[in-house]
C-alpha positions, -999 to +999 in steps of 0.1 A: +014-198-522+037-213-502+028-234-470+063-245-464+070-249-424+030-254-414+012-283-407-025-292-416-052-308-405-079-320-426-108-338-414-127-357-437-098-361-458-103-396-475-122-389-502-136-361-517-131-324-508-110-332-482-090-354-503-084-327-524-077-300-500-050-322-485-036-331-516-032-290-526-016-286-492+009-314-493+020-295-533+022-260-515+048-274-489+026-284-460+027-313-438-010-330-438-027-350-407-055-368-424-084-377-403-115-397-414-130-427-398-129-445-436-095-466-426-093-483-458-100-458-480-079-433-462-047-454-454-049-464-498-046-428-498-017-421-476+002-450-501-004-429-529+004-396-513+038-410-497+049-420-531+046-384-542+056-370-516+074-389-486+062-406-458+072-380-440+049-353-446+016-373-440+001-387-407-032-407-407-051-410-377-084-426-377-110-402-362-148-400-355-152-361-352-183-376-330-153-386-302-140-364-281-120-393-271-107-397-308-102-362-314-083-350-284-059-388-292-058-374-331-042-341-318-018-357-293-004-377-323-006-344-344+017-326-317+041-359-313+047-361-346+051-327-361+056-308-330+026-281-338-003-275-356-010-243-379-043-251-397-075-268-386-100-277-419-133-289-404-144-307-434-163-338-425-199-341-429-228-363-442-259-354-453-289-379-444-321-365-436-334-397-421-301-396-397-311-359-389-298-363-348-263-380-366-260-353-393-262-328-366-236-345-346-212-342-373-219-317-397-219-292-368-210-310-339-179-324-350-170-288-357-175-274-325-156-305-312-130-301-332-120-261-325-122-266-291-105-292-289-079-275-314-076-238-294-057-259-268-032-268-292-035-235-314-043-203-294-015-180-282-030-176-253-026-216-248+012-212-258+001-215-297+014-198-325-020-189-339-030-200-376-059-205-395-094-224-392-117-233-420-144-247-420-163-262-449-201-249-448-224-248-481-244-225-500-272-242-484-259-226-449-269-193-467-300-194-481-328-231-478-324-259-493-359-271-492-349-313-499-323-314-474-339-292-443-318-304-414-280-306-437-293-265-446-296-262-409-262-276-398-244-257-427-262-224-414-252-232-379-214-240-391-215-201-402-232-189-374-201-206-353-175-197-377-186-160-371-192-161-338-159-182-331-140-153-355-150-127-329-143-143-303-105-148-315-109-113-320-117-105-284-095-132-269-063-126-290-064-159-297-042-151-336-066-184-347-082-166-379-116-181-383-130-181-420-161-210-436-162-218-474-199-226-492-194-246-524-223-252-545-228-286-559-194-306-559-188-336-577-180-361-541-198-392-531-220-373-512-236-351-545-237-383-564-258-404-536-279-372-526-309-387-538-310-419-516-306-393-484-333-372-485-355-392-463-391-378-458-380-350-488-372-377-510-401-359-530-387-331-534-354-345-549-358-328-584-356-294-562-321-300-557-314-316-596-327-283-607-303-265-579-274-289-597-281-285-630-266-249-632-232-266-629-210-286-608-179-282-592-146-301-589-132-312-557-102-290-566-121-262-572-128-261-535-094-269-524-079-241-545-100-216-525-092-234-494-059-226-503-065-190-509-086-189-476-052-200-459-024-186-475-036-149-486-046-118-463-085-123-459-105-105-432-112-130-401-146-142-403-150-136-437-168-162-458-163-176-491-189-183-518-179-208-542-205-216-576-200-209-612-217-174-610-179-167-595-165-168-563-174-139-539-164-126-499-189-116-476-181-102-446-204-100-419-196-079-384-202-088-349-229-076-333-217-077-299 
């Protein structure tokens, strides 16, 4: 699964999923932008991954997917620095159901942000060379999570755009292959301080222990599919379902 020639970028990439999905990039060959607004933790990472493997093949730019501002600077420096830009993994999000109109911003606003933002850079028919687009949704975006309402919301809605955006590339010949990934639980920050965000469903928190308790995934876990999601022939669109029943495509076609 080589990656050798392309360059990444991963939002959210501090910590994490994103952490990891940069880190399985950088070992398959690619060149990784990180983006995430955590400077510190991010720029502790970079240390460690230039060590490992060169300064070169790393770029962080601190990024509020909230900014259009920030993300259309963060893509500027992507371009500058690496002189294109192959793969887009929307991958930032929070989960705070007191913070609903924030969690909306980012979980699915940051990635409608972020492709458009990226189609100018990526598209053919913007003088692109095409690539790949994933974008990190949830099993709750396929069926209710009834502690976390408005997080199940945005992760349906970051499927619902994934789709939609997949047929559109279609249409538009825009060679930008569109494809979402739903992990179960993963062991992140986030799973571990679930319990504190639930807000007014704070209640209902043993709900999602009992949705845990059938087993919990590895940051690396997720990356490796992301991996597969990038680097093998999968139908544009298609979504990946990640839990320890095994991992499973769905394909779902346009309507119009």
């Amino acid at each position: 699964m080589s990656l050798g020639g392309k360059v990444a970028v991963v939002t959210g990439a501090a910590k994490g999923i994103g952490k990891a999905i940069a880190e399985n990039f950088l070992q398959n060959g690619a060149k990784v932008v990180l983006l995430d607004v955590d400077e510190t933790t991010a720029k502790g990472l970079k240390k460690v991954l230039d060590q490992k493997f060169g300064e070169e093949k790393t770029l962080f730019i601190r990024c509020n997917v909230e900014s259009e501002e920030d993300i259309k600077a963060a893509f500027e420096a992507t371009m500058a620095t690496f002189g294109c830009m192959d793969i887009l993994c929307n991958n930032a999000g929070i989960l705070s159901e007191d913070q609903w109109e924030r969690a909306v911003s980012v979980n699915l606003g940051g990635v409608i942000r972020m492709t458009y933002a990226a189609l100018e850079k990526m598209s053919q028919q913007s003088g692109g060379r095409g690539g790949v687009v994933v974008n990190t949704a949830s099993v709750g975006g396929l069926g209710p999570l009834a502690s976390c309402p408005v997080y199940s919301a945005t992760k349906h809605g970051v499927i619902g755009f994934t789709r939609a955006m997949a047929a559109a590339s279609t249409a538009s010949n825009y060679g930008i292959r569109f494809n979402a990934i739903c992990p179960g639980a993963v062991q992140t920050d986030l799973f571990a301080s679930v319990t504190n965000c639930l807000g007014p469903f704070s209640h209902l928190a043993h709900l999602f222990e009992k949705f845990a308790a059938d087993g919990v995934l590895q940051p690396s876990d997720v990356a490796q599919c992301v991996l597969e999601l990038v680097t093998e022939e999968v139908k544009n669109g298609e979504v990946l379902v990640v839990d320890h029943s095994g991992k499973k495509y769905m394909t779902f076609p346009a309507v119009f």
